[in-house]
BAMAR-823322 format. One record per residue (C-alpha): residue in one letter; residue number from 1; z, y, x. Coordinates in steps of 0.5 Angstrom, whole numbers, m for minus. Last residue first. Layout:
<sites>
{guse=A; guro=NUM; c3=Z; c2=Y; c1=X}
...
</sites>
This chain:
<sites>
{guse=X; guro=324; c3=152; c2=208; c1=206}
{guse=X; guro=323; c3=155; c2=215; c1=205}
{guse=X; guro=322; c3=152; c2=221; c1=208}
{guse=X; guro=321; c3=156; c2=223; c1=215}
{guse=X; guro=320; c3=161; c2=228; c1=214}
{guse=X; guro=319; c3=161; c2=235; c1=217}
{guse=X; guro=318; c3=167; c2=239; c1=218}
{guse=X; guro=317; c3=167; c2=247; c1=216}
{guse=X; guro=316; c3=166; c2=251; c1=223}
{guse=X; guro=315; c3=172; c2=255; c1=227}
{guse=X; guro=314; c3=169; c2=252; c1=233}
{guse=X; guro=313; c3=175; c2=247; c1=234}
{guse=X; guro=312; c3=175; c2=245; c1=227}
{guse=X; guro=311; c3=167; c2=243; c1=228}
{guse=X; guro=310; c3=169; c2=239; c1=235}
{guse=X; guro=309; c3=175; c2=236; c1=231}
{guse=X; guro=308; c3=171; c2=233; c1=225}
{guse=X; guro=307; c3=165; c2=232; c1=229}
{guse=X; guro=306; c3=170; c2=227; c1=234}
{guse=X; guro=305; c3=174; c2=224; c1=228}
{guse=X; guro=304; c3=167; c2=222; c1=224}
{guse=X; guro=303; c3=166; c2=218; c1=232}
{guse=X; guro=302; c3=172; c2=214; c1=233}
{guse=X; guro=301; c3=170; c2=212; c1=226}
{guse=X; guro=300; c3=164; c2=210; c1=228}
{guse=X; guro=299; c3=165; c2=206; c1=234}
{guse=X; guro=298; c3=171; c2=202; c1=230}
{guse=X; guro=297; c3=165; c2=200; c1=224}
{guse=X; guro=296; c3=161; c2=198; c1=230}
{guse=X; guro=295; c3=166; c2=194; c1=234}
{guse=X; guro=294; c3=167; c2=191; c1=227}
{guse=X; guro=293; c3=161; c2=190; c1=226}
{guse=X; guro=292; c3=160; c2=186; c1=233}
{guse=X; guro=291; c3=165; c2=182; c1=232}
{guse=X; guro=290; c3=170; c2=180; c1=239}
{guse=X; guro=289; c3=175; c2=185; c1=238}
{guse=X; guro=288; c3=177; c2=183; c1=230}
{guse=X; guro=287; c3=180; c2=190; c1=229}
{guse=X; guro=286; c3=175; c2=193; c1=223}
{guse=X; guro=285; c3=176; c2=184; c1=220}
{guse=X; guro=284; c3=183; c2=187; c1=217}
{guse=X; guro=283; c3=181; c2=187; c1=208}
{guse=X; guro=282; c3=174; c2=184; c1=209}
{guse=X; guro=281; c3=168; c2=185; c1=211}
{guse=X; guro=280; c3=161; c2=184; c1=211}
{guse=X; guro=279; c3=158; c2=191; c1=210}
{guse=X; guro=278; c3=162; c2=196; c1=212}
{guse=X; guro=277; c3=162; c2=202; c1=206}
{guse=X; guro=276; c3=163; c2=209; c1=207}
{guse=X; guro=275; c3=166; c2=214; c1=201}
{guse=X; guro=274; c3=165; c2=221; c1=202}
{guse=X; guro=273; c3=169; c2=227; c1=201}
{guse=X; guro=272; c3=168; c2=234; c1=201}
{guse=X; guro=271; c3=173; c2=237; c1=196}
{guse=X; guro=270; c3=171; c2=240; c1=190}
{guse=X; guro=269; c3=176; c2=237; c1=184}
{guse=X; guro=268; c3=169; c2=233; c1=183}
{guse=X; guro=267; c3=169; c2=231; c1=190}
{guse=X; guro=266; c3=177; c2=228; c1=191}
{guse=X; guro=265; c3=175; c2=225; c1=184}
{guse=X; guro=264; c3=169; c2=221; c1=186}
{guse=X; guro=263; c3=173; c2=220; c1=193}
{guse=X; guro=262; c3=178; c2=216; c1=189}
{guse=X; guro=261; c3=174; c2=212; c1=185}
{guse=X; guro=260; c3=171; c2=209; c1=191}
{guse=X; guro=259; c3=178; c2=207; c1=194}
{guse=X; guro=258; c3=181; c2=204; c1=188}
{guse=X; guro=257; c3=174; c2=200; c1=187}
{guse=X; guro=256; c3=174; c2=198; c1=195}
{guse=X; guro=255; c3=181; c2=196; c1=195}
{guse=X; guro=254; c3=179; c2=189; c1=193}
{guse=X; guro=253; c3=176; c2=188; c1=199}
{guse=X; guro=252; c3=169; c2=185; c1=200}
{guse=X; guro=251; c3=165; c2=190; c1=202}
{guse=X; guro=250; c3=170; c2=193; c1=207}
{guse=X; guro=249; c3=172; c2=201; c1=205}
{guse=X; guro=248; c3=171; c2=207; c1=210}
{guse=X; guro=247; c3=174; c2=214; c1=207}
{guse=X; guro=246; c3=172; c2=220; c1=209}
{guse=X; guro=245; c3=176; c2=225; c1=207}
{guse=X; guro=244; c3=177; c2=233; c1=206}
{guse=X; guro=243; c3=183; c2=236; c1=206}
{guse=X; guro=242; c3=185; c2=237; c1=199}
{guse=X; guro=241; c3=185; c2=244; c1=196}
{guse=X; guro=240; c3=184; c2=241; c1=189}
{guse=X; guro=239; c3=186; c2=234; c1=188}
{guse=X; guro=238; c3=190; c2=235; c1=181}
{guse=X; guro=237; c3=194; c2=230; c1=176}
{guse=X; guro=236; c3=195; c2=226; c1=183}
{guse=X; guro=235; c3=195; c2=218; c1=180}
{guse=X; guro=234; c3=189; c2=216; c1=186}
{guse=X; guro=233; c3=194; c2=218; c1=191}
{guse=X; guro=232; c3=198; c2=212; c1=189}
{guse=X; guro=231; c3=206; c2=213; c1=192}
{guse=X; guro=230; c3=206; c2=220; c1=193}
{guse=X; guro=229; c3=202; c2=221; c1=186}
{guse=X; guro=228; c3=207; c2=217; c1=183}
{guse=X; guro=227; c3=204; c2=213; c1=179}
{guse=X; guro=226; c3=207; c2=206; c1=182}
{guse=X; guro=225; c3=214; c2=210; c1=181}
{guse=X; guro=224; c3=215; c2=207; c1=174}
{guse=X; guro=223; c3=216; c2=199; c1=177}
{guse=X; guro=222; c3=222; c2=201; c1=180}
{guse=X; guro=221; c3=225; c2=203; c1=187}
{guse=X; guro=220; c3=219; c2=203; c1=191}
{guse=X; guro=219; c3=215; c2=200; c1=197}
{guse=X; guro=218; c3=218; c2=193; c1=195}
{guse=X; guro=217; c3=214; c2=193; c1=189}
{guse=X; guro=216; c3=208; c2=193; c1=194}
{guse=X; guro=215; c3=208; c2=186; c1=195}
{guse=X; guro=214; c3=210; c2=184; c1=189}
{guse=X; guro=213; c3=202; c2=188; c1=185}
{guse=X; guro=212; c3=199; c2=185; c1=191}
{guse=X; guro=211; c3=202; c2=178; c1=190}
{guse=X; guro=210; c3=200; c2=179; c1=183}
{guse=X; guro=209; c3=193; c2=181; c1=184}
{guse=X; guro=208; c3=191; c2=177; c1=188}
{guse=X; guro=207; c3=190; c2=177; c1=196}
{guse=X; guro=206; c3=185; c2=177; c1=201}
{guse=X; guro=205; c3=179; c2=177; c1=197}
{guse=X; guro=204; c3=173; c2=176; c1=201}
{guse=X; guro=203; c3=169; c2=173; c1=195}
{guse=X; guro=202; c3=171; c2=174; c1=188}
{guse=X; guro=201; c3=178; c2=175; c1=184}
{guse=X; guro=200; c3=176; c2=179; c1=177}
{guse=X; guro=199; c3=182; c2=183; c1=176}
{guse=X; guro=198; c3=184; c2=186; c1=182}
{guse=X; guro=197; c3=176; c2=188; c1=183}
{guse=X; guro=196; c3=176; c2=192; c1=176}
{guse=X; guro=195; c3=182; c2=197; c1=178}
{guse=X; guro=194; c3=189; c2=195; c1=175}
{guse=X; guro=193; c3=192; c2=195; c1=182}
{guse=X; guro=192; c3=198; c2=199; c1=180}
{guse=X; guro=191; c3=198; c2=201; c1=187}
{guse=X; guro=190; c3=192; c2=206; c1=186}
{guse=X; guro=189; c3=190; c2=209; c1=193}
{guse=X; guro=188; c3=191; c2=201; c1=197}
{guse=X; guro=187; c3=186; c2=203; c1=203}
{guse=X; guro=186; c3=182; c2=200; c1=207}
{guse=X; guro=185; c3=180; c2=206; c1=211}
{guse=X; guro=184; c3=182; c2=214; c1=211}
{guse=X; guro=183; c3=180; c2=218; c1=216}
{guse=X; guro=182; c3=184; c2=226; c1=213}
{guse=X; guro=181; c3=180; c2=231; c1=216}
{guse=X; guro=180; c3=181; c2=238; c1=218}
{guse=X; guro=179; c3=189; c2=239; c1=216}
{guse=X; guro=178; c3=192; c2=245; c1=215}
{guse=X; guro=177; c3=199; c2=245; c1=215}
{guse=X; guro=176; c3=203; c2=246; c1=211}
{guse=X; guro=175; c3=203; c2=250; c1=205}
{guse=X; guro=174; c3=208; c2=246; c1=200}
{guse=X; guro=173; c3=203; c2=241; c1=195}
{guse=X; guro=172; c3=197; c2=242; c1=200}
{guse=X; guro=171; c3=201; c2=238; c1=206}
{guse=X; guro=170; c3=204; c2=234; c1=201}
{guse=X; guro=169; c3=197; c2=231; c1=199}
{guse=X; guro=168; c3=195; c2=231; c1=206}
{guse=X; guro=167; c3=201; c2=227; c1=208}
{guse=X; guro=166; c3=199; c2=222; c1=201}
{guse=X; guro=165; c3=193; c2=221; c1=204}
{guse=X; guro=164; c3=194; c2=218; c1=211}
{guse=X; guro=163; c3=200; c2=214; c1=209}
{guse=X; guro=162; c3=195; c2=210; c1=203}
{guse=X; guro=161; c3=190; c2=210; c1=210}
{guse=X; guro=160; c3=198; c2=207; c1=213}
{guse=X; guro=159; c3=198; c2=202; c1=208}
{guse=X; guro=158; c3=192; c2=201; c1=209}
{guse=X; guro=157; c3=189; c2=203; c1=216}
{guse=X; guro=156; c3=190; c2=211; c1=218}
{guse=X; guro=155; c3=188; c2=217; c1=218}
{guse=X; guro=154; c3=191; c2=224; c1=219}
{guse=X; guro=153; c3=187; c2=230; c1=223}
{guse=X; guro=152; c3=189; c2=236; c1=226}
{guse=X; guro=151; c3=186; c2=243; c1=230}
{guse=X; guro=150; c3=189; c2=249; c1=229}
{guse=X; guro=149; c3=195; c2=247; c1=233}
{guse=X; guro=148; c3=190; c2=246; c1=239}
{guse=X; guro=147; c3=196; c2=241; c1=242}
{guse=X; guro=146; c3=199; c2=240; c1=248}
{guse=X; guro=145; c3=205; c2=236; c1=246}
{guse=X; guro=144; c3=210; c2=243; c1=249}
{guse=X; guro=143; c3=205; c2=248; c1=246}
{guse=X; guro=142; c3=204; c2=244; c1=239}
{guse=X; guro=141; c3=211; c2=244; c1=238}
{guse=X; guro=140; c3=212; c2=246; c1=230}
{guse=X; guro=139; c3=206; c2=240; c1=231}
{guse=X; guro=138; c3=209; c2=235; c1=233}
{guse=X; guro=137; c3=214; c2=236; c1=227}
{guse=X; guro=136; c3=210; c2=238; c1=222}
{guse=X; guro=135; c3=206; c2=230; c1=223}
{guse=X; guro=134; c3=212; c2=227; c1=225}
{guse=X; guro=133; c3=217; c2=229; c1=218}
{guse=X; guro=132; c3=210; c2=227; c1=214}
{guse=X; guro=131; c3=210; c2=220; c1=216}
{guse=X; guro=130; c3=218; c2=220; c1=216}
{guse=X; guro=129; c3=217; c2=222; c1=209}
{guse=X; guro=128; c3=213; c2=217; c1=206}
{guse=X; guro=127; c3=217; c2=212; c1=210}
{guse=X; guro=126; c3=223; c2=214; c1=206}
{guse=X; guro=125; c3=220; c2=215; c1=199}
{guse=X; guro=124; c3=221; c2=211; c1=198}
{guse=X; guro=123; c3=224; c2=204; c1=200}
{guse=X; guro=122; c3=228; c2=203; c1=206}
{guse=X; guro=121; c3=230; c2=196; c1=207}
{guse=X; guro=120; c3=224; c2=193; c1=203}
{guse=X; guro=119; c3=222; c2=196; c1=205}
{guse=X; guro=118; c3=220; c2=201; c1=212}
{guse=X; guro=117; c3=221; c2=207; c1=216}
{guse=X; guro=116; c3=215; c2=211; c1=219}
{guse=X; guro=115; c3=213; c2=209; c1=227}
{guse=X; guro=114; c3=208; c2=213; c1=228}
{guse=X; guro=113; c3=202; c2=214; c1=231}
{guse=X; guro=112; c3=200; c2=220; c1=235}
{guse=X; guro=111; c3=193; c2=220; c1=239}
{guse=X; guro=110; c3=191; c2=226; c1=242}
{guse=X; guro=109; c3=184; c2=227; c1=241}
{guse=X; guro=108; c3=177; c2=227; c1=245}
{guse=X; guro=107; c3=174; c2=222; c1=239}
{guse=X; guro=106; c3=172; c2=217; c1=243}
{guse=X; guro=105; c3=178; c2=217; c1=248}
{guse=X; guro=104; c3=184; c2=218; c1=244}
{guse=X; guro=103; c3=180; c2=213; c1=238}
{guse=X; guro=102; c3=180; c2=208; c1=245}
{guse=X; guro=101; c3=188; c2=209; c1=246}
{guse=X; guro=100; c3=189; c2=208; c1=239}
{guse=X; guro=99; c3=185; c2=201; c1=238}
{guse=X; guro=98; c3=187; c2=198; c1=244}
{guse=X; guro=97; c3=195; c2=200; c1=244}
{guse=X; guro=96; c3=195; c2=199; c1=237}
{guse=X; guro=95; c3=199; c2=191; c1=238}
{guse=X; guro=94; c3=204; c2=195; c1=243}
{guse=X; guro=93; c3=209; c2=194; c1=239}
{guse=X; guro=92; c3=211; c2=201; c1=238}
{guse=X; guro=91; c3=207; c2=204; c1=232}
{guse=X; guro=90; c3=210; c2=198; c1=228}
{guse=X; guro=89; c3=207; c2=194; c1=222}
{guse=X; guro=88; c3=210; c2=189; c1=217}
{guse=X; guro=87; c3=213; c2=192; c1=211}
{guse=X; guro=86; c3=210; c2=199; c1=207}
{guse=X; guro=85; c3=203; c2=193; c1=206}
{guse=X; guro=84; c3=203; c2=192; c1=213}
{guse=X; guro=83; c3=199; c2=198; c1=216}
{guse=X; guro=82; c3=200; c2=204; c1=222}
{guse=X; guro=81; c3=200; c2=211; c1=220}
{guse=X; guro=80; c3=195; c2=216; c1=225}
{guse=X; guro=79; c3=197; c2=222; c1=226}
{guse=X; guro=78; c3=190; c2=225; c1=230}
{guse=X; guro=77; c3=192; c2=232; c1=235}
{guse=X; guro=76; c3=186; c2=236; c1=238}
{guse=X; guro=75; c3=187; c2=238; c1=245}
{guse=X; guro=74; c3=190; c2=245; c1=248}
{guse=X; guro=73; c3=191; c2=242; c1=255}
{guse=X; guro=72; c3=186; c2=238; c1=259}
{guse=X; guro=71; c3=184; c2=231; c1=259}
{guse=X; guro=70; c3=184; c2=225; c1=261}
{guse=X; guro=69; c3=186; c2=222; c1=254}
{guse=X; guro=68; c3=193; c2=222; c1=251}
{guse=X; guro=67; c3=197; c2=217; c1=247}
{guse=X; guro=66; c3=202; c2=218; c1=244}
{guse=X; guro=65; c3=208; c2=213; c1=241}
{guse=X; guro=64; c3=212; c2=217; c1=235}
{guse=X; guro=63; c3=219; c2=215; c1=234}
{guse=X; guro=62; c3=221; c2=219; c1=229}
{guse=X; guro=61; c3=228; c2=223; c1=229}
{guse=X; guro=60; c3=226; c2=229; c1=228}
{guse=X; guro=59; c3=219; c2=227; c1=234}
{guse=X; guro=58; c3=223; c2=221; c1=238}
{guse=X; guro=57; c3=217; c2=220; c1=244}
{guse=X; guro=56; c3=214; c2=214; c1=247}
{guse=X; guro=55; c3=208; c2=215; c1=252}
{guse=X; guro=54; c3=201; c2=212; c1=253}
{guse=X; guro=53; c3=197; c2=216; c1=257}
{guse=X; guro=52; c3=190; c2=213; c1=257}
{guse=X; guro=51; c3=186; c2=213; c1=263}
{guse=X; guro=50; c3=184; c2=205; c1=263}
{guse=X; guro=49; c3=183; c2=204; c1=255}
{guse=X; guro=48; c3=189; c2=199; c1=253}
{guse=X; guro=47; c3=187; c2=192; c1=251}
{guse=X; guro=46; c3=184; c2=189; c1=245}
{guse=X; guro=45; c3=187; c2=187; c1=239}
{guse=X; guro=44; c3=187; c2=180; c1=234}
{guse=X; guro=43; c3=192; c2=177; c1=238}
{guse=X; guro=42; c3=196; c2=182; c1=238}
{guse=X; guro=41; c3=196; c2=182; c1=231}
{guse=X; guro=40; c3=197; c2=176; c1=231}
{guse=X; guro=39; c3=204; c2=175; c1=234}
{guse=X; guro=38; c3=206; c2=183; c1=230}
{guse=X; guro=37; c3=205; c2=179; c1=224}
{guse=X; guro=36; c3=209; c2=173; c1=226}
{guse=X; guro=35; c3=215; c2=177; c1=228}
{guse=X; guro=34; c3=214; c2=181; c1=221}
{guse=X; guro=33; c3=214; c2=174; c1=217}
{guse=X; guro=32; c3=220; c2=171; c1=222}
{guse=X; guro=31; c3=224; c2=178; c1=220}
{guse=X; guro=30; c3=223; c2=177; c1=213}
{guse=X; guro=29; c3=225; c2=170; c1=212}
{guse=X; guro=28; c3=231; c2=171; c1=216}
{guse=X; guro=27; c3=232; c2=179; c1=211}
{guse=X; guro=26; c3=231; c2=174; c1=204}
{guse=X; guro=25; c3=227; c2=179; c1=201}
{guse=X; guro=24; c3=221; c2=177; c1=203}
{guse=X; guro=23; c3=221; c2=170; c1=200}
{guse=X; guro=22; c3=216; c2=166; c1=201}
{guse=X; guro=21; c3=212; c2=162; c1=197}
{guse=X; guro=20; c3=207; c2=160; c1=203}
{guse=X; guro=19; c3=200; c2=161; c1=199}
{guse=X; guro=18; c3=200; c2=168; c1=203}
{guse=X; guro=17; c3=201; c2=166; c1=210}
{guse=X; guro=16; c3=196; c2=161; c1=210}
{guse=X; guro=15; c3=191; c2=166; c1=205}
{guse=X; guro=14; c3=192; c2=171; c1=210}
{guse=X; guro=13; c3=190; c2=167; c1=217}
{guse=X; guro=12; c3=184; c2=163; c1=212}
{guse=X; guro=11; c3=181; c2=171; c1=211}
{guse=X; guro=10; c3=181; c2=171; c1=219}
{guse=X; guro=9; c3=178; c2=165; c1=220}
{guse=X; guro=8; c3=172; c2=167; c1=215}
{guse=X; guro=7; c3=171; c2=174; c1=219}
{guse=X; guro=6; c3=170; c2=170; c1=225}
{guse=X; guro=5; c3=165; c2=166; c1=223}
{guse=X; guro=4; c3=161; c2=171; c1=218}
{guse=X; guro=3; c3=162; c2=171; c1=210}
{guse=X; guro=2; c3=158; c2=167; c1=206}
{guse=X; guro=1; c3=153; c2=171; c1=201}
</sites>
C-alpha cells in the first residue's frame, strides 16, 4: 500500500529530524528541537473555533489552558495531556489551540490541557504527577470552573495517551475520582517496545526501535522503571476497576501492537474497552488539517467523548462504538 501525499510528507518530517544525531541531552540542542517541534506543529494546526473561550489557569501549581464552549454551567470536564515523547509539547503555545477548541464544541465539554513538566530536566515521576495534580485539582474546584463534578474524561495523544492511562490507573489505585472514559490515541503503553512491530520495521514506521526505546529513557531514571506501571500501563499486574477506554491507533504505527494488547487485557479484567483502527495512518497524521481521514478520525473522537458525557450525565453506563 502506498501511503497518501500528505501522510508520506509528514513521515518525511519525522525521519528528517530523526536521522540527524542529535543530542537531547545537551540543553542548546534540546531547546532549537522543542523551538522546532512547536514551528511545525503549528503548521500542522488549525485555528481556534469561533466562541471558544480559551483562558490560562495554575491549578496546584500546574498551568492548565481551558477551553470553554458556549454554554452553560455545570459542563463535563475532558483533561486532555499533550504529546512529545515526555520532551516536546506544551499546553500553552497555542499549537492546540484548533484541535481542543473544536473537541470543547463537538463534545459539549470543558477542554483542560495540561501543561505537565518535562525530561529530561524533570524525569518521573514529575510529569505523571503533574497530570494527576491538575486533574484532582479542577475538580476539587468544579463549582468555581463550572464542571458537573460527577462527569469527567482523561485523553490524550501519544505520550499524552500513555498520560491519559496512567491518570486512570492512579485514580482507581487511590479512589479518586471516577473517571467515565479514558480516549486514548496513538499511544506508547508498553515503553520497553519489545512488541512484534517494534521489531520488525514496516511501512509508516516513524521510528526504530532504538531511537524509540533512547528517546523515552530520558522520561525515567534507569532502565528498571520502563515496567512501572505508571510508566507502561501495559505492565499494570491488574487492570480491574479501570474506567473504560477507547483506544484509536493508526495502521502503520508500531504502537498499534502495544495498543491492541492493552485493550485485550483491560476487557479480560472486565473493563469496557475498544480498540479502533484508522486506516492509512501513521504516527501524528490525526492533526493533519487539510486530509479528509484525519478530519474524520478528529470528528469521531470529538463524537465517542460526547456519548461518553451524555451517558454520564444521564446516570448511564457509556457506550463504545464496535471496533473497526
Amino acid at each position: 500500500m502506498e501511503l497518501a501525499a500528505p501522510v508520506r510528507a509528514l513521515l518525511e518530517r519525522y525521519q528528517s529530524m530523526a536521522g540527524g544525531g542529535l543530542n537531547l541531552d545537551d540543553p542548546d540542542v534540546l531547546a532549537m528541537i522543542r523551538t522546532i517541534a512547536i514551528q511545525k506543529d503549528l503548521d500542522l494546526s488549525d485555528g481556534p473555533v469561533d466562541g471558544v473561550e480559551i483562558s490560562d489557569v495554575v491549578i496546584d501549581e500546574v498551568p492548565v489552558r481551558l477551553y470553554r464552549p458556549p454554554a452553560g454551567g455545570g459542563l463535563p470536564l475532558h483533561v486532555y495531556f499533550h504529546g512529545g515523547g515526555f520532551i516536546l509539547g506544551s499546553a500553552l503555545t497555542g499549537e492546540l489551540d484548533g484541535l481542543l477548541s473544536r473537541r470543547a464544541l463537538d463534545a459539549g465539554c470543558l477542554v483542560a490541557s495540561v501543561e505537565y513538566r518535562l525530561a529530561p530536566e524533570h524525569r518521573f515521576p514529575a510529569g505523571v504527577n503533574d497530570c494527576y495534580a491538575a486533574f484532582t485539582g479542577l475538580l476539587a474546584d468544579a463549582e468555581r470552573y463550572g464542571i458537573a463534578r460527577e462527569v469527567v474524561t482523561v485523553g490524550g495523544g501519544s505520550a499524552g495517551g500513555n498520560l491519559a492511562a496512567v491518570v486512570a490507573l492512579m485514580a482507581r489505585d487511590v479512589s479518586g475520582p471516577r473517571i467515565a472514559l479514558q480516549l486514548i490515541e496513538i499511544a506508547g503503553l508498553d515503553l520497553t517496545d519489545s512488541s512484534r512491530a517494534w521489531r520488525n520495521p514496516g511501512l509508516g514506521h516513524d521510528s526504530t526501535r532504538e531511537a524509540d526505546v533512547a528517546w523515552n529513557d530520558r522520561h525515567i531514571s534507569s532502565p528498571a522503571e520502563r515496567v512501572h506501571p505508571y510508566v507502561s500501563p501495559f505492565f499494570a499486574p491488574n487492570l480491574e476497576g479501570v474506567a473504560p477506554a477507547f483506544v484509536i491507533n493508526a495502521e502503520f504505527d508500531p504502537r498499534r501492537d502495544e495498543c491492541e494488547a492493552y485493550v485485550a487485557r483491560l476487557r479480560d479484567a472486565g473493563v469496557h474497552a475498544v480498540s479502533r483502527t484508522m486506516a492509512g495512518h501513521i504516527h501524528g497524521s490525526s492533526v493533519l488539517p487539510d486530509w479528509q481521514p484525519a478530519r474524520d478520525w478528529r470528528a469521531e473522537a470529538n463524537a465517542v467523548l460526547a456519548s461518553a458525557h451524555q451517558a454520564a450525565l444521564a446516570g448511564r453506563p457509556v457506550e463504545l462504538p464496535a471496533a473497526a
